[in-house]
C-alpha positions in Angstrom: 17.7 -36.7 -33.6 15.2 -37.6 -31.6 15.8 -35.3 -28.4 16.5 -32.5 -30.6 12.6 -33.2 -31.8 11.5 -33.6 -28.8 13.2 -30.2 -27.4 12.5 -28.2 -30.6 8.5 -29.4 -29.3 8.8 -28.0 -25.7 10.3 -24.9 -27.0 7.3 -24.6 -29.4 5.4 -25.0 -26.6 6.3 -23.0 -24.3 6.0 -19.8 -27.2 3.2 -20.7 -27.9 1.4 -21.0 -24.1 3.7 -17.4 -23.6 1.7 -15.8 -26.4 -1.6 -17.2 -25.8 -1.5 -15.8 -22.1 -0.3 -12.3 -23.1 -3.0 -12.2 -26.2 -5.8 -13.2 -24.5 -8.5 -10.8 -24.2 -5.7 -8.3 -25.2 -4.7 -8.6 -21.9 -1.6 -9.7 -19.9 -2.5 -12.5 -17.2 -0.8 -11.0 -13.6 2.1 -12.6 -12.7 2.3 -14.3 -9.3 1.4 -11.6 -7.0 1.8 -13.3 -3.3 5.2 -12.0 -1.8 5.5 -9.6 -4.6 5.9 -6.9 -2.2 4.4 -3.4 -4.3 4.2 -0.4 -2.4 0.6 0.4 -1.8 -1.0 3.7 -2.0 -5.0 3.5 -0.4 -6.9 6.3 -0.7 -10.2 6.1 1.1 -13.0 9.1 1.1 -15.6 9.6 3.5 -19.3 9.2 3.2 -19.0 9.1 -0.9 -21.1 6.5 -2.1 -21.6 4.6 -5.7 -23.2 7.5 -7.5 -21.1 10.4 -6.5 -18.5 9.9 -9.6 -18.9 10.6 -13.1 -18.0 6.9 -13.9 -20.7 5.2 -12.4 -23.3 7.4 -14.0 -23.3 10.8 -12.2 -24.0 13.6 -14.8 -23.5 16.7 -12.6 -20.2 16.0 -10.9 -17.2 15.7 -12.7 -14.0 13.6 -12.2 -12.2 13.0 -14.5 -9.0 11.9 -12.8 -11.0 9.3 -11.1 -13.0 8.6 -14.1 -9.5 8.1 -16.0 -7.8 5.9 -13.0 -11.3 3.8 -13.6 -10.9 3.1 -17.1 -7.6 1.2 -16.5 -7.9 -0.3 -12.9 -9.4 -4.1 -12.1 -12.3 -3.3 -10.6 -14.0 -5.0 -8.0 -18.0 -4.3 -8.7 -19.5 -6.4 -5.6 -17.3 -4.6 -2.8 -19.1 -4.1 0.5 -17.9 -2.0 3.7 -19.6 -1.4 6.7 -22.9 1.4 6.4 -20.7 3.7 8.9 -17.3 5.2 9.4 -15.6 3.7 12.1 -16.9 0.4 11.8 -15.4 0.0 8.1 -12.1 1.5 9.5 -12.0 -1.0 12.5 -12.5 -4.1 9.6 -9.9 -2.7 7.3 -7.4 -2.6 9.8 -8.6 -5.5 12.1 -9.2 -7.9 9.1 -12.9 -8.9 11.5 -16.4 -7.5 11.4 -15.7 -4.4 13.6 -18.1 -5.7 16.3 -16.0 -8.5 17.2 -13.2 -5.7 18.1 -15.1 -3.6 19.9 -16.8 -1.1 17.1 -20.7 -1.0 17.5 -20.8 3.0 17.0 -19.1 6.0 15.7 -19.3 7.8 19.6 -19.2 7.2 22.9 -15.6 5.3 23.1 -17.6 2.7 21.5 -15.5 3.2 18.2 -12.2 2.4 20.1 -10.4 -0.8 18.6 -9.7 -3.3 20.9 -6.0 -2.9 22.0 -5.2 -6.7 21.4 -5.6 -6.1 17.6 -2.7 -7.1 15.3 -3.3 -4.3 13.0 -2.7 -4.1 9.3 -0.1 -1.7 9.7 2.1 -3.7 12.3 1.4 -6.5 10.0 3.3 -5.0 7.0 5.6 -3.2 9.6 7.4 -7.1 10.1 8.0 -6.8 7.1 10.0 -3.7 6.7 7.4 -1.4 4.9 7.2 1.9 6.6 3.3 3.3 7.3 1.8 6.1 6.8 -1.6 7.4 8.0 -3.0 11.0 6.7 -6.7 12.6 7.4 -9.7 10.3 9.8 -8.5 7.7 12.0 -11.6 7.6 13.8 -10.7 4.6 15.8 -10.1 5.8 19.5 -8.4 8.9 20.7 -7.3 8.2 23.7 -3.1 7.6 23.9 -3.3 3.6 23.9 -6.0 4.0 20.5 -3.5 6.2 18.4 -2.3 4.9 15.3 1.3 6.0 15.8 0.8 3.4 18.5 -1.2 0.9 16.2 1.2 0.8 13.7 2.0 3.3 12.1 5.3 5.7 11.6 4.1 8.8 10.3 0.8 10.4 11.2 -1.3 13.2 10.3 -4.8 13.3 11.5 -7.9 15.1 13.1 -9.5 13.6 16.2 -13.2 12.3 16.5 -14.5 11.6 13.4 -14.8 14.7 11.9 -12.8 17.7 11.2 -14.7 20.6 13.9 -16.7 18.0 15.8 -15.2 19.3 18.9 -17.4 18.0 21.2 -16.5 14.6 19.8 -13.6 14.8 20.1 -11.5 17.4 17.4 -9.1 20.0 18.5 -10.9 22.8 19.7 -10.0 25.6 17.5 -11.5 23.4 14.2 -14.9 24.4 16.0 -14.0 28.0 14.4 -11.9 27.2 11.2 -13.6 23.9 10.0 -12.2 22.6 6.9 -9.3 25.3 6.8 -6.3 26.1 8.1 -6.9 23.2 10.7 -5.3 22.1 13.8 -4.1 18.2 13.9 -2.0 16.1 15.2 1.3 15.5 13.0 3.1 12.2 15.4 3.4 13.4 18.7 3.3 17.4 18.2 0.1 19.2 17.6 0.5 21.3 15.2 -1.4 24.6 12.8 -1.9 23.7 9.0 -2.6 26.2 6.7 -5.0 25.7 3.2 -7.9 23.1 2.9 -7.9 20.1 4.8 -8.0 17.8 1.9 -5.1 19.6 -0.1 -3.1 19.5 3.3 -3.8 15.7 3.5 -2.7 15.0 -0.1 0.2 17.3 0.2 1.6 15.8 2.7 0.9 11.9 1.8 2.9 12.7 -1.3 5.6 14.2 0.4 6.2 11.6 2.8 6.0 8.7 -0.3 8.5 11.3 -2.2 10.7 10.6 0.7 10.5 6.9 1.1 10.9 6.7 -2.8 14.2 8.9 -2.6 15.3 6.6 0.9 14.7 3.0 -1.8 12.1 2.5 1.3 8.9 0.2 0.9 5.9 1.7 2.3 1.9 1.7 2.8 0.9 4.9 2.5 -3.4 5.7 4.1 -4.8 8.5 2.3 -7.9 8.4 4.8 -10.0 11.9 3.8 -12.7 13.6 6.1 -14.1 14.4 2.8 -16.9 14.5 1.7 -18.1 13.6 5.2 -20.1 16.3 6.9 -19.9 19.7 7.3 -20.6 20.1 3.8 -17.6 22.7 3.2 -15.8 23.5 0.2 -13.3 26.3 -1.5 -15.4 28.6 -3.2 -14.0 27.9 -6.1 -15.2 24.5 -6.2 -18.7 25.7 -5.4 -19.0 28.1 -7.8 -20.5 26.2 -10.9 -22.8 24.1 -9.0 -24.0 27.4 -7.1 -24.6 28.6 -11.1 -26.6 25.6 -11.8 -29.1 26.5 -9.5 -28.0 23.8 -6.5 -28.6 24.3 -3.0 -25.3 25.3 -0.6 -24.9 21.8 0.2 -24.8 20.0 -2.4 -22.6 22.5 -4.0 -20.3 22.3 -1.7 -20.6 18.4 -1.3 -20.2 18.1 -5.0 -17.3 20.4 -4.6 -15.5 18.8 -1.9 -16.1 15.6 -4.5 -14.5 17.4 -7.6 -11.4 19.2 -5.1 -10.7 15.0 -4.3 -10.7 14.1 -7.8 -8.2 16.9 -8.6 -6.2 15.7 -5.6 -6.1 12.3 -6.9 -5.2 13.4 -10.5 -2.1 15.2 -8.3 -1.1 12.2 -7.1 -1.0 10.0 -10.1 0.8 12.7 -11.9 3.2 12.5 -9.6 3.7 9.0 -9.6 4.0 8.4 -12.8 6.7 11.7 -13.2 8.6 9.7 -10.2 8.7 6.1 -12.4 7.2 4.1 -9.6 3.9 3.1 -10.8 5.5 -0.5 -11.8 6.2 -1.1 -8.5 3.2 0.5 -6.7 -0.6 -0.8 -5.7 -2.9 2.0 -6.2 -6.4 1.5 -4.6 -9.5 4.2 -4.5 -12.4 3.4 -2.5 -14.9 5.2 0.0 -15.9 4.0 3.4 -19.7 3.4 3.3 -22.6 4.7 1.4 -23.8 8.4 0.8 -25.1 11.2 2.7 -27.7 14.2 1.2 -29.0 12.3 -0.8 -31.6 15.4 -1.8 -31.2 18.7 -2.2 -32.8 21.7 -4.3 -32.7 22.5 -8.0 -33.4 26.8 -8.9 -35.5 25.7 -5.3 -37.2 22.7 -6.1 -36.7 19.8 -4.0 -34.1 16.8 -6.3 -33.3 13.3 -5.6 -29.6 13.4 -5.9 -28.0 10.2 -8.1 -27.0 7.1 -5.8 -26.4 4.9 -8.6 -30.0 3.7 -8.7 -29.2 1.9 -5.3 -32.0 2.0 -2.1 -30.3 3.7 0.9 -27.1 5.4 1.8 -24.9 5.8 4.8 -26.4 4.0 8.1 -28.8 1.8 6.0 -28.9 -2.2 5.9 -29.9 -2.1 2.3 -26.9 -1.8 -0.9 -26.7 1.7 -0.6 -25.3 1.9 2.9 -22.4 -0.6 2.0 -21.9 -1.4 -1.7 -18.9 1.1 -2.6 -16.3 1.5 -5.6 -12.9 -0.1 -5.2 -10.8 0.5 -7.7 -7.1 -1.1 -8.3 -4.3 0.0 -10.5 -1.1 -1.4 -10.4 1.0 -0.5 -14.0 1.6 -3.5 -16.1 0.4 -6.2 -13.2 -2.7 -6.2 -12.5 -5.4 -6.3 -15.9 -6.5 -3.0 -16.9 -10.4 -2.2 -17.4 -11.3 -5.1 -16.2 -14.5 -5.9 -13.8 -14.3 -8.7 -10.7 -17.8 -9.4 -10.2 -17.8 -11.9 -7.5 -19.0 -10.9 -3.7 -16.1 -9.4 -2.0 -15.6 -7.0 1.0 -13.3 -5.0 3.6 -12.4 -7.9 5.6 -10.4 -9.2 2.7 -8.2 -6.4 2.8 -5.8 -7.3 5.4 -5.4 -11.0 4.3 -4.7 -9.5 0.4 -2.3 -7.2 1.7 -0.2 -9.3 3.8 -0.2 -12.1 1.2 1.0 -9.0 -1.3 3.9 -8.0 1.1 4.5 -11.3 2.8 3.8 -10.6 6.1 4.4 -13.2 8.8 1.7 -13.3 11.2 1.5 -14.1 14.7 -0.4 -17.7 15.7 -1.4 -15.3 18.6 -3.4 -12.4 16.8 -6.9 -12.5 15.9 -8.6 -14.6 13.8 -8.8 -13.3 10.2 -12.4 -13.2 8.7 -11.7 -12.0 5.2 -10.4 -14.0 2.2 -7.3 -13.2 0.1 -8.5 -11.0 -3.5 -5.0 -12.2 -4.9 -6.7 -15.9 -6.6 -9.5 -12.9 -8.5 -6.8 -10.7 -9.2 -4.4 -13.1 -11.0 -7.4 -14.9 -13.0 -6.4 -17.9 -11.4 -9.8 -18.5 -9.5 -11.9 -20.9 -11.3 -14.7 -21.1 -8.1 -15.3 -18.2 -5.9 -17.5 -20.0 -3.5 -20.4 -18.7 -1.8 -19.9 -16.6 0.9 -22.8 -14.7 3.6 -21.5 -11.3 4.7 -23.3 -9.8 7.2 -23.9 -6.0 8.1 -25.4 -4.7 10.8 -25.7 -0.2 11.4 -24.6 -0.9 15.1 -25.8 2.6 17.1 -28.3 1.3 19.4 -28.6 2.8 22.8 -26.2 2.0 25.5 -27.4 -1.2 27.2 -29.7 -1.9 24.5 -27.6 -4.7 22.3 -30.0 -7.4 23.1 -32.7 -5.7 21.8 -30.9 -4.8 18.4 -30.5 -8.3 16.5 -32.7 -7.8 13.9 -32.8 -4.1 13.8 -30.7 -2.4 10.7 -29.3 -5.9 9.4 -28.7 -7.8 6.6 -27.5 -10.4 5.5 -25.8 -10.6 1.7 -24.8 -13.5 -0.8 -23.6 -13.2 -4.4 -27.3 -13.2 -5.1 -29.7 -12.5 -2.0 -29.9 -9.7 0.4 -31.9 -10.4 3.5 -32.8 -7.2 5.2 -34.0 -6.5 8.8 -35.2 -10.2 9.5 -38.5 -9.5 6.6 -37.8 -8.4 3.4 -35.4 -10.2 1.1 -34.1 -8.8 -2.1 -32.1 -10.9 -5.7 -30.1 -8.5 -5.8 -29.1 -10.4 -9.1 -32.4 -9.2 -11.0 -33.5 -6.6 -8.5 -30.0 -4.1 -7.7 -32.5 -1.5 -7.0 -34.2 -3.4 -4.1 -37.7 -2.7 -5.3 -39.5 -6.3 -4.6 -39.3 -7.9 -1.4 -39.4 -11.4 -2.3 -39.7 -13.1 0.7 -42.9 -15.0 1.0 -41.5 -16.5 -2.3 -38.2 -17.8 -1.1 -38.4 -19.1 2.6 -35.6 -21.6 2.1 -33.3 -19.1 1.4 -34.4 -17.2 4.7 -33.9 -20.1 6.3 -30.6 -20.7 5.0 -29.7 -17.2 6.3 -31.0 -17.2 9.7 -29.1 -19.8 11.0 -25.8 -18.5 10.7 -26.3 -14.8 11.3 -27.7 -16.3 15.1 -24.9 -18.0 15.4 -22.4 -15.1 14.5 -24.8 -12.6 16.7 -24.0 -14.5 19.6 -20.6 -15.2 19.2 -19.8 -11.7 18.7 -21.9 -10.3 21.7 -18.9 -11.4 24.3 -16.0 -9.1 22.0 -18.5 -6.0 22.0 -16.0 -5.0 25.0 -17.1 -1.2 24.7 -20.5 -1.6 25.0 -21.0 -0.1 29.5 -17.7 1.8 29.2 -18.7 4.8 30.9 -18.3 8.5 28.6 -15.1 9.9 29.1 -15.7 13.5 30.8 -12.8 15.6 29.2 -11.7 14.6 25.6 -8.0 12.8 25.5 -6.9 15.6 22.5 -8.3 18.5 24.4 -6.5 17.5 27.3 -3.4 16.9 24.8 -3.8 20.6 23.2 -4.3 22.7 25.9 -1.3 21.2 27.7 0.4 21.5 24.8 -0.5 25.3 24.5 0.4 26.1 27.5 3.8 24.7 28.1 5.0 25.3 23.9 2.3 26.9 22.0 0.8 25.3 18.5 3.7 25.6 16.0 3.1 26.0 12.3 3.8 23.9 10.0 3.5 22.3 5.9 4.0 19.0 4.5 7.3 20.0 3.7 8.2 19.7 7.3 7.5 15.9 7.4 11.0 15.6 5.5 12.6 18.4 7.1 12.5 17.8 10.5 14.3 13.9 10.0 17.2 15.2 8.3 
């Protein structure tokens, strides 16, 4: 009689701790995530900061698919990138600030990844998923720098680091036909798309998931857009209503480029959802560092665009060159409309995605810098500790790294933003940056500087790219015009990602 007491109590229990967790907040606590191996959809946009979305507070551009995906994703509201393109590319898929790979610029082969990175991609690779890479790689051109061989399976991509930036490196017929009906490079074969770049990149990311879906095949899938990175071009249909409104040509099409992404996105989860995979698939949106035209004109007179009330934008040390959105969805997982407010950033990726997937890593590979998001995404963490993240907008001269320590920097904790070695921010009580506080707090300088010397030092030796000399032909103009010569530029559609295996 006893035991049967004593087991009727555990059972009680037991219901009773079940329905607590699944009723608190209205909420379901996330189930153990580590090893539970989701596909993972990461769609990243280019040069779109915090205040180009209608959900953090922008009243002239609309998205509403992105507005929708907000409401119901965990959203991390302290995430920080790197203030430029490459560089925030190189951490995402190195899991280290990019100067400790090689990244200190955008040009000049100094935004080629070092080749003894263990990328991400290789790293879920081990463990059976299949990658995918479509739109700005931006990490080297040259054949050794590819990502189909960093990685990845299936590629679609421009060269440089931007579509028509020819002399940067792009295919040299996107000089005349930029943003349309592009040249890229589809795996090995260069090939002639037809429609606008960021429908050709969607189309074809969600063909090649379609596939792996129909194949029972795990995958990552890198929705990496151009847009809305400079040249500020856009269907005309997508211009049109901010032309009406008064708006100069390129913030129309900026905006526009923004609202032909958000219909692209609302594609996308359409899709998935009519395919039944969004239980078993990790959506993220982000972008890769802060905004660009930042003012424009209004019926002609001169406007402050909206940048989320934040000081700066892309290539600035202060929040508005590296605090972006990074949304998560994940059906019936992850907890929906909820905010993670503790400091994280884009080294955490690659340790949160191989914890996800389970890879394996090498004892060999680089040292990871990040921190797994799993502990904030299951509500498990009861202390996020402390943590100093340091930026730094790279692009000094050739030769000139010794004299750039302190120029373009900061230095960021949960509460304090230290910026170019004088001013220092709470970002707490001051998200605007508006009062330099630092003749008030010199411990907390102090606190700062000691560390950020030491890391300045010890990166120095792994800025391998730093005297390579400029390359005098560019490695995909060499590619096309051989290329063209021997087979001509075929056409070809997304479709033809599925067609051509089978």
């Amino acid at each position: 009689m006893k035991i049967g007491i004593i087991k009727y109590s555990v059972i009680c229990y037991c219901l009773f701790f079940l329905f607590f967790i699944q009723t608190t907040d209205g909420q379901t606590f996330p189930k153990a995530l580590k090893n539970s191996r989701p596909n993972i959809i990461f769609v990243m946009t280019d040069d779109q900061g915090m205040g180009d979305l209608s959900c953090t507070g922008n009243e002239v551009v609309k998205t509403p698919n992105i507005d929708a995906f907000y409401q119901k994703s965990t959203r991390f509201t302290e995430y920080h990138v790197s203030p430029t393109c490459a560089p925030t590319r190189a951490a995402i898929m190195s899991g280290r600030h990019e100067f400790r790979v090689g990244v200190t610029h955008t040009i000049l082969e100094r935004e080629r990844m070092a080749l003894d990175v263990y990328t991400l991609p290789q790293a879920l690779q081990s463990v059976g998923y299949k990658t995918g890479l479509f739109g700005k790689w931006h990490l080297g051109d040259a054949d050794d720098y590819l990502p189909q061989n960093r990685g990845f399976d299936e590629v679609l991509m421009h060269g440089g680091g931007g579509i028509g930036q020819v002399n940067l490196g792009d295919f040299p017929p996107n000089k005349d036909n930029v943003y349309f009906d592009n040249v890229l490079l589809h795996n090995e074969t260069i090939v002639k798309t037809k429609g606008f770049c960021t429908d050709v990149f969607f189309d074809a990311a969600m063909a090649w998931i379609k596939e792996n879906i129909d194949n029972k095949q795990q995958y990552f899938t890198y929705v990496s857009l151009n847009a809305p990175h400079a040249p500020l071009v856009a269907p005309e249909n997508y211009k049109k209503r901010f032309l009406e409104l008064g708006y100069d040509e390129g913030t129309a099409s900026r905006y526009g480029m923004i609202e032909n992404i958000d219909d692209n996105f609302g594609r996308l989860m359409s899709k998935l959802e009519e395919w039944n995979v969004l239980e078993n698939t990790l959506v993220i949106f982000t972008t890769d560092n802060g905004a660009t035209h930042l003012r424009g004109t209004l019926n002609g007179e001169k406007v402050k665009h909206f940048n989320a009330n934040l000081k700066g934008g892309k290539n600035s040390p202060n929040e508005g060159g590296d605090h972006v959105p990074l949304f998560m969805y994940w059906k019936g997982v992850l907890t929906e409309g909820k905010d993670i407010n503790q400091l994280t950033a884009h080294i955490d990726l690659y340790p949160t995605f191989s914890e996800l997937t389970g890879a394996q890593l090498p004892e060999t590979m680089q040292r990871l810098e990040g921190l797994s998001l799993i502990p904030l995404l299951e509500n498990t963490v009861s202390i996020w500790e402390d943590r100093l993240l340091f930026t730094h907008c790279g692009r000094w001269k050739t030769g000139m790294v010794n004299k750039a320590k302190y120029t373009k920097m900061a230095i960021r904790s949960q509460q304090w933003r230290f910026v170019n070695n004088a001013e220092l921010y709470d970002i707490i009580n001051d998200p605007g940056e508006r009062h330099n506080v630092a003749a008030e707090h010199p411990d907390v300088i102090a606190k700062f500087l000691e560390p950020y010397n030491e890391w300045w030092s010890n990166s120095i030796p792994l800025m391998i790219n730093e005297n390579r000399k400029r390359v005098k032909e560019q490695p995909l103009h060499i590619k096309y015009y051989k290329q063209l010569e021997a087979e001509g530029i075929p056409n070809w559609n997304p479709e033809d990602t599925i067609t051509e295996k089978n």
